[in-house]
N, C-alpha and C positions, 0 to 999 in steps of 0.2 A: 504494500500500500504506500501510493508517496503521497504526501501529504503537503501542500504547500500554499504561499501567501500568492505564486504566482508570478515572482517578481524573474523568475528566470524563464520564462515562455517567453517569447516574441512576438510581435504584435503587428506581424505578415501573419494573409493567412495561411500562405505555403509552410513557412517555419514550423504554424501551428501544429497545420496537419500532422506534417515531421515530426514533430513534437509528440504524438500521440500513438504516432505508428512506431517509433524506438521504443518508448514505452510499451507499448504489443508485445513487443518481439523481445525484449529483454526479460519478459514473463513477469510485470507486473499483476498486479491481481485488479488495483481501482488507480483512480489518481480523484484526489480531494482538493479541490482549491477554495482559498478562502475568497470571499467577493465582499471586502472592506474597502476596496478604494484605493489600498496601498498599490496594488496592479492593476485589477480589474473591479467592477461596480457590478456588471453582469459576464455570465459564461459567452466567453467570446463563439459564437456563431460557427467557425471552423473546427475548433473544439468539439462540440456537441456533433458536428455533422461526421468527421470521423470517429468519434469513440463511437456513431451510431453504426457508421460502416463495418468499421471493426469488431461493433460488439464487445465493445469496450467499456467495462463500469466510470462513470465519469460524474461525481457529487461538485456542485457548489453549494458551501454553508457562509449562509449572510452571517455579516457583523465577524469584529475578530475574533478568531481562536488563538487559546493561550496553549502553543504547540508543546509548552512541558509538561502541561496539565494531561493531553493528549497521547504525547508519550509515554508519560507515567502508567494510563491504563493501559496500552496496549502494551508495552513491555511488562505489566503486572500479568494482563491476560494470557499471551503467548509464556511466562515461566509457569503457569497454573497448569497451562495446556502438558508442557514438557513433564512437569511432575509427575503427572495424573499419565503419561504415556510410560512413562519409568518404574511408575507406581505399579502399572498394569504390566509390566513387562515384569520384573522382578517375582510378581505374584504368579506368572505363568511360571516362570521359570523353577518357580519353587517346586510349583504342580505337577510339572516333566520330571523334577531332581527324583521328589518323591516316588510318582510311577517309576520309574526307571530304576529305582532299589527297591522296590518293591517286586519287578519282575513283569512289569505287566506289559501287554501286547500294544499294537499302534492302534487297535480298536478304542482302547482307553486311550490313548494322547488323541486320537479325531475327537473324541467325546468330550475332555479336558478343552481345548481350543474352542471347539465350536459354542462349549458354556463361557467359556473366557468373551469374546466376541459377537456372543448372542447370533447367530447365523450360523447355519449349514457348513459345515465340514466336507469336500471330499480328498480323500490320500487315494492318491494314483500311485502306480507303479512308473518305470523308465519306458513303458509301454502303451502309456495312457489306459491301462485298465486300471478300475476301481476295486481297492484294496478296502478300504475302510469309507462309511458314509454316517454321518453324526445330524443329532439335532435335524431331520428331516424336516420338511413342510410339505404340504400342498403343492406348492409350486415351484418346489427344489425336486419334490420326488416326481412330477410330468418331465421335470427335462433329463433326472436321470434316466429313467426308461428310452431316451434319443443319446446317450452320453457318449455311447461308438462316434455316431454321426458330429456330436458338439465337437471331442477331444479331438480325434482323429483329422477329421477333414476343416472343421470353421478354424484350428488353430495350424495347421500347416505350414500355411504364412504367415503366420501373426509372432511376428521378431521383433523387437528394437535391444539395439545396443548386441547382436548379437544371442538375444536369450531369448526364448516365448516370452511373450507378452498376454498375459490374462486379463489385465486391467481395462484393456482397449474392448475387449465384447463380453466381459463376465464380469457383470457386478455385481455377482454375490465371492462369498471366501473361497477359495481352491487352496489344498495344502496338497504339495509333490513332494517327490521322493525319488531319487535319479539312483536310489540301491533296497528297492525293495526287492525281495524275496521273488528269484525267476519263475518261469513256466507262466501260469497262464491262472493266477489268482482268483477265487471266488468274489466279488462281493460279500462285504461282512455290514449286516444290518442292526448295529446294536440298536437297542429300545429307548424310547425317546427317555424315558424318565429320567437320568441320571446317567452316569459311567459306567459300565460296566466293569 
């Protein structure tokens, strides 16, 4: 998020544009300008017409903003956020240590995850068959019934950086596994209640 008085935009409306399309592409998320008068009174017109182009989040907030006040909360919120990811992560991790001296199978770590993250679980093999399936629903368990057709072929091409990519057409949780257990793996359907 940039957050600014404004005073560094330029006031062509080619610059503008410019202005808004680096911001695009440098993976901004918003740009906030304040509209006090020190640069601008209103959102300058080329502004608005590219971020609309773009599909660009683009706020003016009248009268000034006190930007320490502003970053105080958002650097308070984003360390709340990190904790609470640490927090959560530490807690899984205990959860795995546990299973894991305990002896227990990947059926219970699908089950473990999928309560960690409130969603559906599935562990594939290096083969994109389904080893383990957690936390089902309604409409996790229609698409595994087609999951040949999902894994197999809609992900074939789907690389960036070099590695599958799941995020780009499945947005629910997928867990992998590039050393499970060879041959040609059953489906394991633990019960919704709990871990097995």
């Amino acid at each position: 998020m940039l957050l600014t008085a404004g005073l560094g935009i330029a006031h062509d409306e080619k610059a503008q544009r410019a202005h808004v399309r680096a911001l695009a592409r440098a993976g901004a998320s918003v740009l906030v300008i304040e509209l006090s008068g020190r640069a601008y009174h209103t959102m300058p017109e080329a502004l608005v017409d590219e971020a609309a182009r773009l599909a660009f989040p683009l706020v003016g907030l009248g009268g000034e903003l006190p930007f320490v006040e502003v970053s105080a909360q958002v650097h308070g919120s984003l360390l709340n956020q990190r904790m609470q990811e640490l927090t959560a992560y530490e807690r899984l991790n205990e959860t795995f240590m546990r299973l894991l001296l305990a002896g227990r199978d990947h059926v219970a770590f699908t089950q473990a995850l999928a309560d960690e993250i409130a969603r559906p679980v599935i562990l594939e093999d290096s083969s994109r068959r389904i080893v383990a399936y957690s936390s089902g629903t309604e409409v996790s368990d229609a698409e595994i019934s087609g999951w040949d057709l999902h894994s197999r072929v809609l992900h074939s091409g789907d690389v960036l950086g070099g590695r599958p990519s799941h995020r780009r057409c499945c947005p629910r949780s997928t867990a992998r596994t590039a050393n499970a257990a060879p041959g040609r793996p059953r489906p394991v359907w633990p019960a919704r209640a709990g871990p097995s």
